[in-house]
LORO-672981 format. One record per residue (C-alpha): residue number from 1; residue in one letter; x, y, z. Coordinates in Angstrom, 3 decimals. Each point is the difference from the previous one (the first is absolute). Layout:
N
+-----+---------+----------+----------+----------+
: num : residuo :     east :    north :       up :
+-----+---------+----------+----------+----------+
: NUM :       A :        X :        Y :        Z :
...
+-----+---------+----------+----------+----------+
//
This chain:
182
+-----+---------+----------+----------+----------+
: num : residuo :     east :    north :       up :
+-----+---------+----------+----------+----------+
:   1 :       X :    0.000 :    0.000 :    0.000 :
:   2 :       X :    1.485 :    3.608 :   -1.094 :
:   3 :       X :    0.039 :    2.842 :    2.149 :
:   4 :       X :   -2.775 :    1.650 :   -2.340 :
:   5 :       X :   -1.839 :   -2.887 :    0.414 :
:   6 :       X :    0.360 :   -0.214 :    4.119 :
:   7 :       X :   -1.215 :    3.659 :    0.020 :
:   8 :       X :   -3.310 :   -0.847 :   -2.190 :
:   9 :       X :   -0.838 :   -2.423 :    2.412 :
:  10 :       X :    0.370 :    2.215 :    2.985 :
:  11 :       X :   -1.555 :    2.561 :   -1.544 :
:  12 :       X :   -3.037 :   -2.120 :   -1.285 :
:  13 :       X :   -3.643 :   -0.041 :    1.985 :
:  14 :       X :   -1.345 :   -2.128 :    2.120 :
:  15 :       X :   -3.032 :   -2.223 :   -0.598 :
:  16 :       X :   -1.852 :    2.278 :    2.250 :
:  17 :       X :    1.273 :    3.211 :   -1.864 :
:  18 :       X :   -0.815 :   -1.017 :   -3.416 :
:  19 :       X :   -3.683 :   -1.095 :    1.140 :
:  20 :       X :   -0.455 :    2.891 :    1.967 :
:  21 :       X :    0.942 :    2.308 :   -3.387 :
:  22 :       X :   -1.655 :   -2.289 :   -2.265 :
:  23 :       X :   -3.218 :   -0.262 :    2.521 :
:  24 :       X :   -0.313 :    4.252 :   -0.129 :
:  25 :       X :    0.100 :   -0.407 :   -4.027 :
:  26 :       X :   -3.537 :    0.571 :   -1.496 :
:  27 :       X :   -1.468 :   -2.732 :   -1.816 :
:  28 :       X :    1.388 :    1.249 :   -3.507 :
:  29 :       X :    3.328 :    0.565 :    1.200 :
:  30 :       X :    0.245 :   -3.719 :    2.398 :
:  31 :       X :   -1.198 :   -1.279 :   -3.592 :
:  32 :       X :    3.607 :    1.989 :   -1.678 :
:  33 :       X :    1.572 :   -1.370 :    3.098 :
:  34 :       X :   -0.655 :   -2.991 :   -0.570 :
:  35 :       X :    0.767 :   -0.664 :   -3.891 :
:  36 :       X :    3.533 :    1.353 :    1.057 :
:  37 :       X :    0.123 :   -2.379 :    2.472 :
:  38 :       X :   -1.000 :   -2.767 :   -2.058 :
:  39 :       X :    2.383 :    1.069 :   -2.876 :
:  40 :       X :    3.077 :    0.281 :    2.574 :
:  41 :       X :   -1.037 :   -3.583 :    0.900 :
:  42 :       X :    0.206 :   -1.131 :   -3.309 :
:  43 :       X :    3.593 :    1.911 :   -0.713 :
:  44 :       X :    0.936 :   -1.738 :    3.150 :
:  45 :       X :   -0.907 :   -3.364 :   -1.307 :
:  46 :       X :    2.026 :    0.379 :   -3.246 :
:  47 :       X :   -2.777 :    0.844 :   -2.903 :
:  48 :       X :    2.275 :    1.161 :   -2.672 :
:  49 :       X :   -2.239 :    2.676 :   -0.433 :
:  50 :       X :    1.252 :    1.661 :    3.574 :
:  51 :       X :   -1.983 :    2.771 :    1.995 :
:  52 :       X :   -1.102 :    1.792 :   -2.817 :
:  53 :       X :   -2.055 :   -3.065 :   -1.660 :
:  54 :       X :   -1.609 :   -0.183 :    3.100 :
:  55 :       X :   -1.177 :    3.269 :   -0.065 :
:  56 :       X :   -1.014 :    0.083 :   -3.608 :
:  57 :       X :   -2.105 :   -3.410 :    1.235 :
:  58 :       X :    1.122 :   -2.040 :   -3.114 :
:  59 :       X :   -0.435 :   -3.344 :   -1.084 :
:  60 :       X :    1.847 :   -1.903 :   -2.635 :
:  61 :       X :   -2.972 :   -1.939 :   -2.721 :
:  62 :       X :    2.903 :   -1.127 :   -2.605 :
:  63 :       X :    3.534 :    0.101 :    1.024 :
:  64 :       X :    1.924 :    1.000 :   -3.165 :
:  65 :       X :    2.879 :   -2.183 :    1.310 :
:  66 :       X :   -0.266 :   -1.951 :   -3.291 :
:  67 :       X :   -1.271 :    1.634 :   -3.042 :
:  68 :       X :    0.243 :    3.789 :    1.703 :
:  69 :       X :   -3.668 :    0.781 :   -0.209 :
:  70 :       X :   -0.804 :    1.157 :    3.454 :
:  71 :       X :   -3.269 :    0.470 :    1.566 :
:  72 :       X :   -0.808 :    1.749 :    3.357 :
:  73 :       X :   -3.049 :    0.814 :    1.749 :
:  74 :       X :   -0.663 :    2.710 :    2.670 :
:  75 :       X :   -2.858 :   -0.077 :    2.630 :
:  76 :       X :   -1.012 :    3.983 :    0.489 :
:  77 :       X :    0.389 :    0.980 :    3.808 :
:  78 :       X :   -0.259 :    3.188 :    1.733 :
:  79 :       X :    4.116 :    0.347 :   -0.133 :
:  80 :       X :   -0.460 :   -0.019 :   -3.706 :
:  81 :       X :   -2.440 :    2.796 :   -0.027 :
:  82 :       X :    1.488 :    3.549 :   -0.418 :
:  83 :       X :   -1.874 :    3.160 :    1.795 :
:  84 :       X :   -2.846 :   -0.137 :   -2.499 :
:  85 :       X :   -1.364 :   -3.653 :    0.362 :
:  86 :       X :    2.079 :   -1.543 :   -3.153 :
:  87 :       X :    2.857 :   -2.342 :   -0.360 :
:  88 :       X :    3.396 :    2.411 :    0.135 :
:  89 :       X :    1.285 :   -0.206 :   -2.896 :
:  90 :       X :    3.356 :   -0.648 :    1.028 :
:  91 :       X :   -1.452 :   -3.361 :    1.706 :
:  92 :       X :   -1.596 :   -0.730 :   -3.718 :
:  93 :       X :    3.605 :    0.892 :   -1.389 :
:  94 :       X :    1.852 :   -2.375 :    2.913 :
:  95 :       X :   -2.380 :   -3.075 :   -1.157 :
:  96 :       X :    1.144 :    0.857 :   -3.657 :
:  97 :       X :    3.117 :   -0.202 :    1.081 :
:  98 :       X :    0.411 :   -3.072 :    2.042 :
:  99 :       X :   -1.244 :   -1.654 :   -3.086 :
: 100 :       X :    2.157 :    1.419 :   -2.527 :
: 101 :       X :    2.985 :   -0.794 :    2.373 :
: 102 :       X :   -1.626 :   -4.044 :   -0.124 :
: 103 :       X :   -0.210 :    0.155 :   -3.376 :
: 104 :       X :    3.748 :    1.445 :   -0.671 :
: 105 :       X :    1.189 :   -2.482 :    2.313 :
: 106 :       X :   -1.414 :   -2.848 :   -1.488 :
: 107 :       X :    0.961 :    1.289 :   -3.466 :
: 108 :       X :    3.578 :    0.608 :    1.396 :
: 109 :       X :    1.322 :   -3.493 :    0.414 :
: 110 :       X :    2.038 :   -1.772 :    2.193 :
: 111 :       X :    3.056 :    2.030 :    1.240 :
: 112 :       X :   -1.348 :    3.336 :   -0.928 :
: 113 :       X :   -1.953 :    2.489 :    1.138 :
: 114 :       X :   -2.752 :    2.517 :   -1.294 :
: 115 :       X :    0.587 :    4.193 :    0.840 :
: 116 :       X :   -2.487 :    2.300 :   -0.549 :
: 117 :       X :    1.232 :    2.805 :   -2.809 :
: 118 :       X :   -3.297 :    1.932 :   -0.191 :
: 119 :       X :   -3.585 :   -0.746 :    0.674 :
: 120 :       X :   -2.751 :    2.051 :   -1.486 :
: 121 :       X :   -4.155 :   -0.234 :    1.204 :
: 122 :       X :   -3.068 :    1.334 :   -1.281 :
: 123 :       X :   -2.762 :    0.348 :    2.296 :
: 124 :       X :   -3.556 :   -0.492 :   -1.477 :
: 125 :       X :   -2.125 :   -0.553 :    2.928 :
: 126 :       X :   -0.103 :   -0.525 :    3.804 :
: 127 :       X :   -1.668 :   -2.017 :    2.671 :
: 128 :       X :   -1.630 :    0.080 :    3.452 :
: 129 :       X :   -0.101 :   -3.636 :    0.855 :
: 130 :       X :    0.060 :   -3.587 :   -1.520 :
: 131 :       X :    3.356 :   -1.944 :   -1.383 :
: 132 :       X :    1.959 :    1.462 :   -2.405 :
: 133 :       X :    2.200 :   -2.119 :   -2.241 :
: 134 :       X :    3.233 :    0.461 :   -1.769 :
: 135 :       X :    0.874 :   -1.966 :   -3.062 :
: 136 :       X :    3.513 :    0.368 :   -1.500 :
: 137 :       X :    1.782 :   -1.682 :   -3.174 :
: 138 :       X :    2.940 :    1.133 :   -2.386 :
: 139 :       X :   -0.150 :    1.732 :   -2.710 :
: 140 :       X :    3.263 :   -0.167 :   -0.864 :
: 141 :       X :    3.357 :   -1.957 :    1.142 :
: 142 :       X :    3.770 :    0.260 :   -1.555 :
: 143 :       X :    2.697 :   -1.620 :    1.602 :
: 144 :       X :    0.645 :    3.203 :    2.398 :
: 145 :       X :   -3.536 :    1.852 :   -0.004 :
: 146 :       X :   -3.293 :   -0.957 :    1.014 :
: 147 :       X :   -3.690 :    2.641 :   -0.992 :
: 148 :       X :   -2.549 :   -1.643 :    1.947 :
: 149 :       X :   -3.649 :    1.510 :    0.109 :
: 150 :       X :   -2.345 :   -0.225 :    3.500 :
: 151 :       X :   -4.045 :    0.319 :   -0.376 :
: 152 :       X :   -1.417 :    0.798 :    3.126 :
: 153 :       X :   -4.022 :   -1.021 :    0.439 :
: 154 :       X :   -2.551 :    0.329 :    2.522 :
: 155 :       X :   -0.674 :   -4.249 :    0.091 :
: 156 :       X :   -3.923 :    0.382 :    0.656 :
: 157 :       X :   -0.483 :    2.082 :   -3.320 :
: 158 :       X :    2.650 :   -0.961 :   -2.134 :
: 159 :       X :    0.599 :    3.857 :   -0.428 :
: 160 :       X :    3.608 :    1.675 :   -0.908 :
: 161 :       X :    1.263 :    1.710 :    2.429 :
: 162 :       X :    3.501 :    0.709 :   -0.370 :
: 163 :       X :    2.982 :   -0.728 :   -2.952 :
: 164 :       X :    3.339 :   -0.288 :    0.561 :
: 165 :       X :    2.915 :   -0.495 :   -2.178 :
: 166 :       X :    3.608 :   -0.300 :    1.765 :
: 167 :       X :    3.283 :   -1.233 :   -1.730 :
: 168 :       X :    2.953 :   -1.629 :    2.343 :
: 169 :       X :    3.210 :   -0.995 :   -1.227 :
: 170 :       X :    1.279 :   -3.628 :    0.991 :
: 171 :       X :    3.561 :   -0.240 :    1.618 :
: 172 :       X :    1.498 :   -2.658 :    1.817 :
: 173 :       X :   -1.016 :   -0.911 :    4.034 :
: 174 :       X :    2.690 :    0.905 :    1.991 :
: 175 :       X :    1.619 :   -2.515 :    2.462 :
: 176 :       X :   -2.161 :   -0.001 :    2.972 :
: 177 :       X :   -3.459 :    2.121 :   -1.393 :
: 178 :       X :   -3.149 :   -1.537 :    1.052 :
: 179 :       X :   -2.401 :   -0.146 :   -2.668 :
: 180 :       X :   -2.182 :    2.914 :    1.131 :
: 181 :       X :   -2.092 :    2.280 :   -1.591 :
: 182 :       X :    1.299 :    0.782 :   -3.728 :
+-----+---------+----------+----------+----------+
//
């Protein structure tokens, strides 16, 4: 244990503290409380998608390990919601980009890796509620680029939501990289 590590845990609440803060939360915010809670758990546990995939509430439908086609869904949730009552749409953009970065890594191949060069979205329309999903598949691979397009739909209606177009360049893994997020 480092000595940043020794001072976290000094430093860190109680189980009485932390239900204490959590129990003076109102209803919404115990709710927000809670999904970080539940997405810390699942960093904890090791989901390659870390704290942040937690918080966006994803769900892989179709790996993209083997073909690169990805497919994500996201349940809607009152930390997705910006002041207004819709889905932020930097949350949208985040569940775009997990699954580009599935897709890139799957398209990669063994020993390399996927980077992001640039990533462009168009936003068409927005949601309150429901389960959005993310669909993603190449549109174009050389040896050391990858163009990859994302459709974002609301999964009740079938409606677009959201297009996103991102091309990474492939290099090799380095000794030692986990094989994160693309």
């Amino acid at each position: 244990m480092g000595v940043r590590d020794e001072e976290e845990e000094e430093n860190a609440p109680d189980g009485a503290t932390v239900a204490r803060l959590v129990g003076d939360l109102s209803p919404r915010a115990r709710d927000l409380a809670l999904q970080g809670v539940k997405a810390a758990r699942a960093a904890d546990a090791g989901d390659p998608f870390g704290y942040l995939g937690g918080l966006v509430n994803r769900r892989a439908l179709a790996s993209g390990d083997d073909e690169g086609d990805a497919a994500l869904a996201m349940d809607v949730t009152p930390n997705a919601l910006n002041r207004y009552g819709y889905v932020h749409g930097g949350m949208l953009f985040t569940l775009a980009d997990y699954a580009m970065g599935v897709t890139a890594r799957g398209l990669a191949g063994a020993g390399k890796s996927a980077v992001t060069l640039e990533a462009k979205a168009n936003y068409l329309t927005n949601a309150r509620a429901g389960t959005l999903v993310a669909r993603c598949a190449a549109l174009h691979q050389t040896e050391h680029l990858i163009v990859l397009e994302t459709r974002l739909t609301d999964a009740a209606t079938d409606a677009l939501m959201m297009v996103v177009t991102g091309t990474y360049d492939i290099i090799p893994r380095e000794a030692g990289d986990a094989d994160g997020d693309a």
